[in-house]
C-alpha positions in Angstrom: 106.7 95.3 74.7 102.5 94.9 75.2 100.2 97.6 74.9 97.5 99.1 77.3 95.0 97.7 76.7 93.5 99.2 72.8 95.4 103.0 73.6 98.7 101.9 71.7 100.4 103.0 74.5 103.5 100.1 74.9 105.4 99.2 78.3 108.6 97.1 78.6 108.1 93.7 80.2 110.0 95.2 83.2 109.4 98.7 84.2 111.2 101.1 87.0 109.6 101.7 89.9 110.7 104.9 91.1 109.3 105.5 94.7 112.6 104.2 96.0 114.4 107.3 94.3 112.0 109.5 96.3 113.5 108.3 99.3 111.4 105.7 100.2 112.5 105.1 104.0 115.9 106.0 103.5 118.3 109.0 101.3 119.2 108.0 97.9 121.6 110.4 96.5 120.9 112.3 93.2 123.7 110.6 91.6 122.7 107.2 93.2 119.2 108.0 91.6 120.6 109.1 88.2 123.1 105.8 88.3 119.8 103.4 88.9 117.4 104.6 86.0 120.8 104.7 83.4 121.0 100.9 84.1 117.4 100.4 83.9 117.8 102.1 80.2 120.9 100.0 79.7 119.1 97.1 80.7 116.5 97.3 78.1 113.5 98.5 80.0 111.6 101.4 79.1 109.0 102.1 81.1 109.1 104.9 84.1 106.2 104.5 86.9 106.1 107.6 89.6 103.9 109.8 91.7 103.6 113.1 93.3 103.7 111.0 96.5 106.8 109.3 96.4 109.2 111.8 98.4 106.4 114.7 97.7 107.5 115.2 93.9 111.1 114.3 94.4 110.8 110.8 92.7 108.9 112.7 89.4 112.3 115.6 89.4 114.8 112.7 89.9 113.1 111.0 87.0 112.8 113.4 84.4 116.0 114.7 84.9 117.7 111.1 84.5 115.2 110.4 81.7 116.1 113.4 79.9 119.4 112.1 78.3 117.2 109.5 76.7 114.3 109.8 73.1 111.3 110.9 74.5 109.4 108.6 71.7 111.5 105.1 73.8 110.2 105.9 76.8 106.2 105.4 78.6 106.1 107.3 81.7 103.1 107.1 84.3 102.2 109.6 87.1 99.5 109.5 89.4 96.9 112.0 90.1 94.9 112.3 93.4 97.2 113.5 96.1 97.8 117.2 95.5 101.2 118.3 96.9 101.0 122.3 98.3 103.4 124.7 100.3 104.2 123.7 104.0 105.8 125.2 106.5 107.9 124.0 109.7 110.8 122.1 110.4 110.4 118.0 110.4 110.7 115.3 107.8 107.7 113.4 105.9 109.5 109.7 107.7 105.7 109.1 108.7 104.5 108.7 105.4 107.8 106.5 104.4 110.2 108.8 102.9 113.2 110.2 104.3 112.5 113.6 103.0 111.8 117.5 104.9 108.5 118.1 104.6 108.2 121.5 102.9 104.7 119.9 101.5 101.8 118.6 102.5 99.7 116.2 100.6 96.2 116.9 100.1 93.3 114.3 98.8 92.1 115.9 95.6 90.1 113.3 93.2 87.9 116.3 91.8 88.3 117.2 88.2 90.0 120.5 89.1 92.4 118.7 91.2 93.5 116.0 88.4 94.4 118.6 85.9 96.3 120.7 88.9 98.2 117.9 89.9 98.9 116.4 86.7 100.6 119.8 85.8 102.3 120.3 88.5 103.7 116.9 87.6 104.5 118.0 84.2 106.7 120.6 85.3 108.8 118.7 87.9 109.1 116.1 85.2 110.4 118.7 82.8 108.1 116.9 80.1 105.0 118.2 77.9 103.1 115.1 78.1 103.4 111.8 80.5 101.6 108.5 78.6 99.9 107.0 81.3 97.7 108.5 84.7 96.5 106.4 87.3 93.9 107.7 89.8 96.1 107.0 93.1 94.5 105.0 95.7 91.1 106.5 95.5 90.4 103.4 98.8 88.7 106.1 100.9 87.5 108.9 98.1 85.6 106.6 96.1 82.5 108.3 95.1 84.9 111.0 94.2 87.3 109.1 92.1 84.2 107.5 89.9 82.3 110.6 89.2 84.9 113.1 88.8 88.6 112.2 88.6 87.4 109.5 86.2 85.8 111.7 83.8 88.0 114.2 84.3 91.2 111.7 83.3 88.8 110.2 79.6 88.6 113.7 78.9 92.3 114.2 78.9 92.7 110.7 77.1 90.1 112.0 74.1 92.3 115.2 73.8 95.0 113.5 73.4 96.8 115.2 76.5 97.5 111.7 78.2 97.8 108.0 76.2 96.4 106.0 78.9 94.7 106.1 81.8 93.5 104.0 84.7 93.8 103.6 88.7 96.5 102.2 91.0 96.0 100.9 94.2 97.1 98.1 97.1 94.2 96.2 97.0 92.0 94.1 94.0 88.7 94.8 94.9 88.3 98.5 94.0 90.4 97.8 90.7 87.8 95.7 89.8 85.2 98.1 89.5 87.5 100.4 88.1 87.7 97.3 84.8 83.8 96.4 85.0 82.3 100.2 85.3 84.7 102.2 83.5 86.8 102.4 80.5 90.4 102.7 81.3 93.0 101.3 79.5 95.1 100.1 82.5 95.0 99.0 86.3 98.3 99.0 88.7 97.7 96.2 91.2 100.4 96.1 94.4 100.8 93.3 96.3 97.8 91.4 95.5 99.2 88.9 92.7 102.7 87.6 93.9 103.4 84.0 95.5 102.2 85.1 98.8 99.5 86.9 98.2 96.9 85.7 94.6 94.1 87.8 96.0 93.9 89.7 92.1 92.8 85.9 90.8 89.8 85.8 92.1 88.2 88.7 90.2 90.8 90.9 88.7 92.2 89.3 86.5 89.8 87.3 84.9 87.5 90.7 84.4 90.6 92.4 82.8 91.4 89.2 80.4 87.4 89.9 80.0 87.5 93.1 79.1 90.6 93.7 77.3 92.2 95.7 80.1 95.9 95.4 81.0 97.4 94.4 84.4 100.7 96.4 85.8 102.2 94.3 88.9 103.7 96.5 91.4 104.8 94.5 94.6 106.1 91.2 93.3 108.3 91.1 96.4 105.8 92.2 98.5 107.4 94.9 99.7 110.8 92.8 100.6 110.0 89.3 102.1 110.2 87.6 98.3 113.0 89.7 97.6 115.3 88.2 100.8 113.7 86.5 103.1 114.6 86.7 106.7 113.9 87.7 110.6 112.8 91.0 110.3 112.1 90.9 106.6 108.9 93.3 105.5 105.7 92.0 104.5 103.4 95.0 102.6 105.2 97.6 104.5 105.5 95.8 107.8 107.2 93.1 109.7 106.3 90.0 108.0 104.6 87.5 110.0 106.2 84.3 111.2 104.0 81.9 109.1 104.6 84.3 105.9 108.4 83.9 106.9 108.3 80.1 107.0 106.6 79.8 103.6 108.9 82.4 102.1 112.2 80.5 103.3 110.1 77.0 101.7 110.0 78.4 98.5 113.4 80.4 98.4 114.5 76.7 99.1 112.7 74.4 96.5 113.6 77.9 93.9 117.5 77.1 94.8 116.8 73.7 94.7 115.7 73.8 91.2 118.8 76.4 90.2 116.8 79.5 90.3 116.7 82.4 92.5 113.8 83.0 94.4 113.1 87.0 92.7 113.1 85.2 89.2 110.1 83.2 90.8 108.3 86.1 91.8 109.0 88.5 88.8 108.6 85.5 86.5 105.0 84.2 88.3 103.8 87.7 87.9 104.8 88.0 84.5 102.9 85.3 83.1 99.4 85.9 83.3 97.3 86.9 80.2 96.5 90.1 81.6 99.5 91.5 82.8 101.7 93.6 81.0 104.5 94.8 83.0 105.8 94.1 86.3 106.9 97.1 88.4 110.6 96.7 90.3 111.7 99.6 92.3 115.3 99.6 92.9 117.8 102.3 95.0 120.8 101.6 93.1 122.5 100.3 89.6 123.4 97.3 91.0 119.6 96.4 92.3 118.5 97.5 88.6 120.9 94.7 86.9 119.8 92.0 89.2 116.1 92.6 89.3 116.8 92.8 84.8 118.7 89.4 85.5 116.2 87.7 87.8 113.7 88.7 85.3 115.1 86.9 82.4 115.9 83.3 84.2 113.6 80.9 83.0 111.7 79.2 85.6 111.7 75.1 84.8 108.0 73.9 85.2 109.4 71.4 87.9 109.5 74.3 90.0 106.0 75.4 89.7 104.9 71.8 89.9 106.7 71.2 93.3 105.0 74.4 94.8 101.9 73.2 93.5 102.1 69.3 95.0 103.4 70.9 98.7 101.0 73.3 98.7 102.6 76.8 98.8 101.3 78.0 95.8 97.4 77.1 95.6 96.2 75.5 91.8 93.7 77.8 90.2 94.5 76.5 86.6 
């Protein structure tokens, strides 16, 4: 367990990523939903990341309702503020935004104070939970100005009431997160994507400002969306097709990982893992079965001759 940041706030090493259970671009069933967070309990890991977003609040009432056979004081949930879920009306599914669900709501962009505590309660209830430990401002990319001067302030106030534990921002890019760790005080970012072995993008600036600061790392992405994970033709890369040179440097280092007895997902959770600043890495997984291998994969050790081959063919760039 770590903690985020100075809050007191503790996350398991490995932490459940539940978009997938909110449909992410295909059904999961309830009981397939209920089956994957039991494991993830089972398998030791006790921290719960979800959004209004993810299936438009079906991920946050999948999750509370698998969490609730479980002690409230074992468990850190995080929800994310920013996208505001109202009533809509009309036939049609929400497939555009990635999840295979109808669309009886509509999301709308709401960094204002006003709009955190509305959507954080909203959250609450689907939940079926009093408090949640952690909020994340939810990629703020485009509402900026917003974000800074008034879901901010509006998230430390809930943080010196004690309503919330922790708070920060989480977002697909390292840039943004950075002035979130230099400008402001939160307690946690949750970077996707930008620190896996295809993509170290957070070590330019991230990282070292939140080892500088005292502010803790959460990894979503290790897999980059599914490339690390198994890669192959058609394989995604950040939500899309991967590209063919992304492909060939994938299939490299799946080979030197099998080479060296190792799996290439215990590479990616295990290179994530190990920075200074990062806490916990995010895995999302549909079903039991994807839970007990991504706990698995997490807890092979990596030999060094591993990283050292990367290193000397030049897949994996030496910033040490």
């Amino acid at each position: 367990m770590s903690t985020l940041g100075t809050s007191g706030v503790e996350v398991s090493g490995l932490g459940f990523g539940a978009a997938v259970i909110g449909n992410l671009f295909t059904e999961v069933t309830d009981e397939e939903a209920h089956a994957a967070v039991a494991a993830a309990w089972e398998s030791g890991i006790r921290y719960f990341d979800t959004a209004p977003h993810y299936g438009l609040g079906l991920s946050e009432q999948r999750l509370g309702a698998a969490l609730s056979a479980y002690p409230r004081s074992e468990l850190t949930v995080s929800t994310k503020v920013g996208r505001r879920l109202e009533p809509a009306e009309g036939p049609g599914d929400d497939l555009a935004n990635g999840f295979a669900v109808p669309a009886t709501r509509r999301r709308v962009w709401d960094f204002s104070a006003d709009g955190v505590r509305r959507t954080l309660e909203a959250s609450l209830e689907r939940l079926g939970l009093d408090r949640v430990d952690v909020v994340y401002l939810h990629d703020p990319d485009d509402h900026a100005e917003q974000a800074f001067h008034e879901g901010y302030p509006a998230l430390e106030k809930l943080r010196s009431q004690g309503v919330v534990g922790a708070i920060g921002a989480g977002m697909n890019q390292a840039e943004m997160l950075t002035r979130f760790v230099r400008d402001t005080d939160v307690d946690v970012v949750l970077c996707a994507g930008r620190y896996t072995l295809l993509d170290q993008s957070a070590l330019t600036e991230l990282l070292p400002a939140a080892v500088e600061r005292g502010v803790s790392v959460v990894i979503g992405g290790a897999f980059n969306s599914g490339l690390l994970a198994d890669p192959k033709p058609g394989a995604t890369y950040n939500y899309a097709q991967a590209p063919g040179d992304l492909l060939d440097r994938a299939l490299r280092m799946r080979e030197i990982a099998e080479r060296h007895g190792i799996g290439l997902r215990a590479a990616a959770l295990a290179y994530c893992a190990a920075h200074p600043a990062v806490a916990s890495v995010l895995v999302g997984a549909r079903s039991a079965a994807e839970v007990r291998d991504a706990a698995d994969q997490f807890a092979t050790p990596v030999p060094d001759a591993f990283w050292q081959e990367l290193r000397e063919t030049g897949l994996l760039e030496d910033r040490t």
